[in-house]
C-alpha positions in Angstrom: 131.3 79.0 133.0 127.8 78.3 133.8 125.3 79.6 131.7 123.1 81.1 134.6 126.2 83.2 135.7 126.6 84.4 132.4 125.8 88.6 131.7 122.6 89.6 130.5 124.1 91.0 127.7 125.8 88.2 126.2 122.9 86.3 127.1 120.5 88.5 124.9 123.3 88.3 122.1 124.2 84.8 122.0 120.2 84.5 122.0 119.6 87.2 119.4 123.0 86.1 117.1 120.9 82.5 117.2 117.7 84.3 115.6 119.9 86.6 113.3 122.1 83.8 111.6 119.3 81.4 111.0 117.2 84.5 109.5 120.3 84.9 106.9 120.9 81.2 106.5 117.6 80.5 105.2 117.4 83.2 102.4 121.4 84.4 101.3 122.1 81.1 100.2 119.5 80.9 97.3 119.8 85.0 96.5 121.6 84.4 93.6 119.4 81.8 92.0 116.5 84.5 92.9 118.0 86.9 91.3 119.1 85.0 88.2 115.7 83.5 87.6 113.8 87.1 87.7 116.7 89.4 86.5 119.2 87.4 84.3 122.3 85.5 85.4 124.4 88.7 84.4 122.3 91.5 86.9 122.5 89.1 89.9 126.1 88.6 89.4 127.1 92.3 89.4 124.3 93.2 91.9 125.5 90.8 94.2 128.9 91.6 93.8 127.9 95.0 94.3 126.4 93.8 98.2 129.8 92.5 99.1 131.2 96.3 98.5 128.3 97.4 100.4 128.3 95.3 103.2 132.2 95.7 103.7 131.8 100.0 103.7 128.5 99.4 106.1 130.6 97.1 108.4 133.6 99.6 108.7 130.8 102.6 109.5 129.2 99.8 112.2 132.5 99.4 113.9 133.4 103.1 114.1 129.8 104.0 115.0 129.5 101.1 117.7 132.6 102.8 119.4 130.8 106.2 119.1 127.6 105.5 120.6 125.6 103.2 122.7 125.8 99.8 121.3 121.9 99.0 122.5 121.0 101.9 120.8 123.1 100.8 117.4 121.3 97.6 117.5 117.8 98.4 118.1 118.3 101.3 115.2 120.1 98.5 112.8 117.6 95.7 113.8 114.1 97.6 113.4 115.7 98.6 109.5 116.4 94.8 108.8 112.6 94.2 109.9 111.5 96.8 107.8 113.0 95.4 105.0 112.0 91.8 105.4 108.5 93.1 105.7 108.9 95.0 101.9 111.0 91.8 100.5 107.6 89.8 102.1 105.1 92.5 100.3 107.1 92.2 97.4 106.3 88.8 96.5 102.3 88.6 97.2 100.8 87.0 94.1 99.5 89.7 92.6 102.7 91.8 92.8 106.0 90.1 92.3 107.7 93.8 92.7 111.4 92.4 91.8 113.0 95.7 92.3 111.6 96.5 95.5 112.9 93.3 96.4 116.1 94.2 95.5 116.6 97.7 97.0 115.0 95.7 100.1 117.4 93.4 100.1 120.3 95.4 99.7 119.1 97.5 102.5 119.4 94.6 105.1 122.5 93.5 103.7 123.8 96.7 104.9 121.8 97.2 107.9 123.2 93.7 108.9 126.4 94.9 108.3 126.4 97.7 110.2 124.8 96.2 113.4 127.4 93.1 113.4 130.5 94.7 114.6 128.5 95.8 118.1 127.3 92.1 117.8 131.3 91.3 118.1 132.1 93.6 120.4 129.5 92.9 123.1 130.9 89.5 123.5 134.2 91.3 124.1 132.6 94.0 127.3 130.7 91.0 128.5 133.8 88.2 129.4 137.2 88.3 130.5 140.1 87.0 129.5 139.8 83.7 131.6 136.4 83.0 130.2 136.4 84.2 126.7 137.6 81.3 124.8 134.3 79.5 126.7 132.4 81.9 125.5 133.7 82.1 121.8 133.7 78.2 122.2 129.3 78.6 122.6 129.3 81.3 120.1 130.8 79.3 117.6 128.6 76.0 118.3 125.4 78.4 118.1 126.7 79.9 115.0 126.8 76.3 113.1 123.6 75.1 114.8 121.4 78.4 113.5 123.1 78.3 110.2 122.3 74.4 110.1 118.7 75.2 110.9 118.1 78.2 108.8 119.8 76.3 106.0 116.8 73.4 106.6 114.2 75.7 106.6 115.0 77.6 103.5 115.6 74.2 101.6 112.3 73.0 102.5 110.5 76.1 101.9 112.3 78.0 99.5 110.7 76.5 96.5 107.1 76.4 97.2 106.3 78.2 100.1 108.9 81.5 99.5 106.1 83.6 100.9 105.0 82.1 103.7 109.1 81.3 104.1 109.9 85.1 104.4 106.6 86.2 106.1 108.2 83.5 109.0 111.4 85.4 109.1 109.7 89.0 108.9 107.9 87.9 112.0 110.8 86.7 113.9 112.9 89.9 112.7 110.0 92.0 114.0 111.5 90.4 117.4 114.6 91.4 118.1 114.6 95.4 117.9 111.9 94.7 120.9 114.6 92.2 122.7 117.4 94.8 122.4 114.7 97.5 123.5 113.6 95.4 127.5 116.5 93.5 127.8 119.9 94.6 126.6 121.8 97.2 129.2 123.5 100.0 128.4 126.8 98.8 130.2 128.7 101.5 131.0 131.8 100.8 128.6 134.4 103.4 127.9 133.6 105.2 124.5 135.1 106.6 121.6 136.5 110.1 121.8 135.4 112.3 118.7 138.8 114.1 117.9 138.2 115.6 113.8 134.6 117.3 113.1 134.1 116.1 109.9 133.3 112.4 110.9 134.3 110.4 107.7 137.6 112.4 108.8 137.4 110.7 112.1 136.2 107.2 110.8 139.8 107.2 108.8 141.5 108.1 111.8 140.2 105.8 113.8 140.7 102.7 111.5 144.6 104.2 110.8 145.9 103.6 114.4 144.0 100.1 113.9 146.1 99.8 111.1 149.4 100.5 112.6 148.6 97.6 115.5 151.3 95.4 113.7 150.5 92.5 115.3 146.7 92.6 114.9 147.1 93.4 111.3 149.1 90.2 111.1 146.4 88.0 112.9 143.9 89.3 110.6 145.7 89.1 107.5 146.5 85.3 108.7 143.1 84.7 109.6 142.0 85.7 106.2 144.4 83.1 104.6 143.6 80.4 106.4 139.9 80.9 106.3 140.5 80.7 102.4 140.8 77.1 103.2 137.3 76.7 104.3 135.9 79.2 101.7 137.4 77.0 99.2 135.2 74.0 99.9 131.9 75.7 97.9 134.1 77.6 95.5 136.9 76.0 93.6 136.7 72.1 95.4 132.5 72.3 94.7 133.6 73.3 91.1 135.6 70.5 91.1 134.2 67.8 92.5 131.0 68.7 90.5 133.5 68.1 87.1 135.4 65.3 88.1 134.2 63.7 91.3 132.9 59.9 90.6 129.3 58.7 91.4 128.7 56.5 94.0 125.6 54.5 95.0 123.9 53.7 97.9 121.5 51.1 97.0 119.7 53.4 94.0 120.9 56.3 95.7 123.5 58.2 93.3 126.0 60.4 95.0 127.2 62.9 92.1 129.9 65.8 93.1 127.4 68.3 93.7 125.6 65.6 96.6 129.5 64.7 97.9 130.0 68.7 98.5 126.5 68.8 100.5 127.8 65.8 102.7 130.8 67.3 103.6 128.8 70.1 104.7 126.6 68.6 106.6 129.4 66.8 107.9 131.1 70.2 109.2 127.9 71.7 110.6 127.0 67.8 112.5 130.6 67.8 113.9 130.7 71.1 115.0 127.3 70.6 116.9 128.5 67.4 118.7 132.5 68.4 119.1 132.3 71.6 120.1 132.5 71.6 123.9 134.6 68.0 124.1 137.1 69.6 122.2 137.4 72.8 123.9 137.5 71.0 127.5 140.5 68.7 125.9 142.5 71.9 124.6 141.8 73.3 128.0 144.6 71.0 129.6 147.1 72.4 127.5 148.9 75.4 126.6 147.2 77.7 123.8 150.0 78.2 121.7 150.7 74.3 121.4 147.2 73.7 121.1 146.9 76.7 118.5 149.6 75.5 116.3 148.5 71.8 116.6 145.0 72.8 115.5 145.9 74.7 112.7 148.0 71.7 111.3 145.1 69.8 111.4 143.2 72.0 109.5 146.3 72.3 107.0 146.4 69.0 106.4 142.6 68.6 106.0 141.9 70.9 103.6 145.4 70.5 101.6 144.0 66.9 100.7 140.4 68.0 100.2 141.6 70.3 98.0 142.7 67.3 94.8 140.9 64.6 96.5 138.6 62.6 94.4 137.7 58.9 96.6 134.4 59.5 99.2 135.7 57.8 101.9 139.2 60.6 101.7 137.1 63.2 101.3 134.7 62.4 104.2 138.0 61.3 106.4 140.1 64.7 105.8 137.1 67.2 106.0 136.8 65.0 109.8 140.4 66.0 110.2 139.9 70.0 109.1 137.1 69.8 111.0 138.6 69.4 114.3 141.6 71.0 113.9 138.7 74.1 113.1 137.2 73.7 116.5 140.7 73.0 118.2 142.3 76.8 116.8 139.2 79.2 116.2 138.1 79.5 119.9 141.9 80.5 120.6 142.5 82.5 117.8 139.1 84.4 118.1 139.9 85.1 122.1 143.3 86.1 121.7 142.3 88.8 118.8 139.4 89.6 121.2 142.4 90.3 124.0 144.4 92.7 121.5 141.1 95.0 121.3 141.3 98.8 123.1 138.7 99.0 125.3 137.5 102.0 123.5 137.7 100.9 120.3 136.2 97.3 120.1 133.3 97.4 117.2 136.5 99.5 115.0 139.1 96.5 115.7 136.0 94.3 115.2 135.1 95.8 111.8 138.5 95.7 110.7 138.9 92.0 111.8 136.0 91.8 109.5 138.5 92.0 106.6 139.9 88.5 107.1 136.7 87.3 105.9 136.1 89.5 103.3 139.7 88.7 102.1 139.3 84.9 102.6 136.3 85.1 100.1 138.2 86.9 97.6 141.4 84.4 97.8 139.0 81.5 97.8 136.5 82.5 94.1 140.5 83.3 92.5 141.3 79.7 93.3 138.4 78.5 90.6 139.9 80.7 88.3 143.5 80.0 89.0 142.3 75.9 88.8 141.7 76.3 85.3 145.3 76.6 84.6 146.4 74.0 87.5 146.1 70.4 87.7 144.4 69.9 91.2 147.4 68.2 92.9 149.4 71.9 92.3 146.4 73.4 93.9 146.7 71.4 97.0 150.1 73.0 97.0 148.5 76.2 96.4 146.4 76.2 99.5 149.0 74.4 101.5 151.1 77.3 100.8 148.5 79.9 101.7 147.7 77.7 104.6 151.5 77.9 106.0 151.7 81.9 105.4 148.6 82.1 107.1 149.7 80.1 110.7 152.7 81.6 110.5 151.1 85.1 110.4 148.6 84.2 112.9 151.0 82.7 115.8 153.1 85.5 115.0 150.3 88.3 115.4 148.5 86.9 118.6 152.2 85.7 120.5 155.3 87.0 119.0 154.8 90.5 118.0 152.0 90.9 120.5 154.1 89.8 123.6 157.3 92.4 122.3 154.3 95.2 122.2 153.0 95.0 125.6 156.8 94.8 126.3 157.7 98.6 125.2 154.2 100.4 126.0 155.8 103.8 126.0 156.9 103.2 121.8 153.4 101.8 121.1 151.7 105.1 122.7 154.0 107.3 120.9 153.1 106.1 117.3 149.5 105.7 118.1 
């Protein structure tokens, strides 16, 4: 699919998404060392721990309110908030100032204005392709992911530090953008809407998320997807704690490549592969069929990260996250299209939201494993996740073409219980 024949819409959201990751790429990853510096290691932990609640509840109202309402209108309302905010978190750190809780309550604001904007985000892509061209398009989306995460990840390591004000001044500028994008150039396609059906609308939110609940096989691809994610999670979680502690040094010339430097290779690695992979590896799976080429991706990945998990020699490392790697860019185009496919019409940014979870999940499975590796020699966590890994494909393939194809089968029984 051509890029000139693509939609307006997904045009202006693949090109917006592009602006909006590399914005949060180039502050979220040094939040907590912001916080811990100002406020104590103790108030960032539980303050940031308290954003992950946040963001979860904003996302779930974003999905339900994206189904209620005109998505451009969601956007722009979500977007101009998110400026706001960068433009306090900017005032906020002038010199003279260095207003910490106003930088705070800022920040927490975006975090859940960001939230609540992303499941429209989702669910554009959704109104905007078809079932022969989605995978493409999820294929693009993904490689534009990585490439503004890679970028914004850049910029805030080389500004961070010693320019943070002119850093976020930068992003408030480019956030200032987008509300005006949404405003001239997103349409207001005419996609069927949600019907309000209980008055009091928390009422209806619960209502609506309960018949997404019941989808059987969708809860099983999401619940799969969030173990299997838990792979990748892993990597800066319980393997960076690991490799930090046990991982030995090598040396390039006078160059000394400790754990923590070994965990930034292999994650530069991921981001570089994905940016040069992405589209030769989605026009090789196209010759075959999606379940085989599903399945064969995800034992890739399984194998990858199962070995990453206990391994402690660079060049295994560097050769398995390769492997992961591709077996990543093989499966998540498919697996992302085929939830996409499962989505009402009318109720895309809910089953958007609530696909959400698998992430949310994923991180939760992924910070137990550093607890759960104190107790367990590293070898017995490659088990671990190998284990998780398995539950999680079999959920998956079972979610997208098992239980999904014996649904569409008996349409009358599904209608009843929904």
């Amino acid at each position: 699919m051509n890029w000139k024949y693509y939609p307006q819409n997904l045009k202006v959201r693949l090109i917006t998404s592009f602006f909006n990751k590399a914005i949060s790429s180039a502050v979220m990853p040094f939040m907590a060392l912001f916080f811990a510096e100002h406020k104590g290691p103790v108030w960032a932990g539980l303050f940031l721990g308290a954003n992950v609640f946040i963001g979860f509840i904003s996302t779930l109202l974003g999905g339900y309110l994206s189904d209620r309402y005109r998505r451009k209108t969601v956007l722009i309302l979500t977007s101009a908030i998110s400026f706001l905010t960068f433009g306090l978190m900017t005032l906020s750190l002038l010199p003279d100032q260095e207003w910490i809780i106003l930088f705070a309550m800022s920040y927490m604001v975006f975090m859940g204005a960001n939230s609540l904007g992303r499941p429209a985000m989702q669910a554009i892509i959704i109104d905007s392709t078809t079932t022969e061209n989605r995978k493409a398009v999820y294929s693009l989306d993904y490689w534009i992911t990585n490439l503004s995460m890679a970028i914004g990840a850049m910029l805030g390591g080389l500004f961070y530090l010693h320019h943070q004000l002119a850093l976020f001044l930068v992003l408030t500028i480019v956030s200032a953008s987008l509300p005006l994008v949404y405003g001239i150039w997103l349409q207001d396609s005419s996609v069927k809407q949600l019907e309000k059906r209980h008055r009091n609308m928390f009422i209806d939110l619960g209502s609506n998320y309960q018949i997404a609940f019941q989808d059987k096989p969708f809860v099983m691809a999401v619940v799969g997807g969030m173990c299997i994610y838990a792979a990748e999670f892993s990597l800066n979680s319980y393997i960076g704690v690991r490799l930090a502690d046990e991982f030995r040094s090598v040396f390039i010339g006078s160059f000394e490549v400790a754990g923590v430097r070994m965990l930034s290779i292999l994650n530069i690695q991921n981001m570089l592969l994905v940016v040069l992979l992405t589209f030769l590896v989605t026009k090789m799976t196209d010759r075959f069929d999606k379940k085989s080429a599903l399945l064969f991706g995800l034992f890739l990945y399984a194998i990858g990260y199962t070995v990453i998990t206990s391994a402690n020699v660079w060049y295994v490392l560097i050769t398995f996250n390769l492997i992961a790697t591709i077996g990543e860019l093989v499966y998540s185009p498919i697996a992302n299209a085929e939830k996409a496919n499962m989505m009402p019409e009318d109720k895309r940014g809910s089953y958007s939201a609530f696909s959400g979870l698998s992430f949310s999940g994923a991180d939760l499975i992924a910070r137990s494993t550093i607890l759960l590796g104190a107790f367990l020699v590293p070898s017995m966590m490659s088990v671990y996740i190998g284990i998780i890994l398995m539950i999680g494909t079999l959920l998956l393939y079972g979610g997208l073409f098992i239980f999904q194809s014996q649904k569409q089968k008996e349409p009358f029984k599904i209608s009843k219980t929904v």
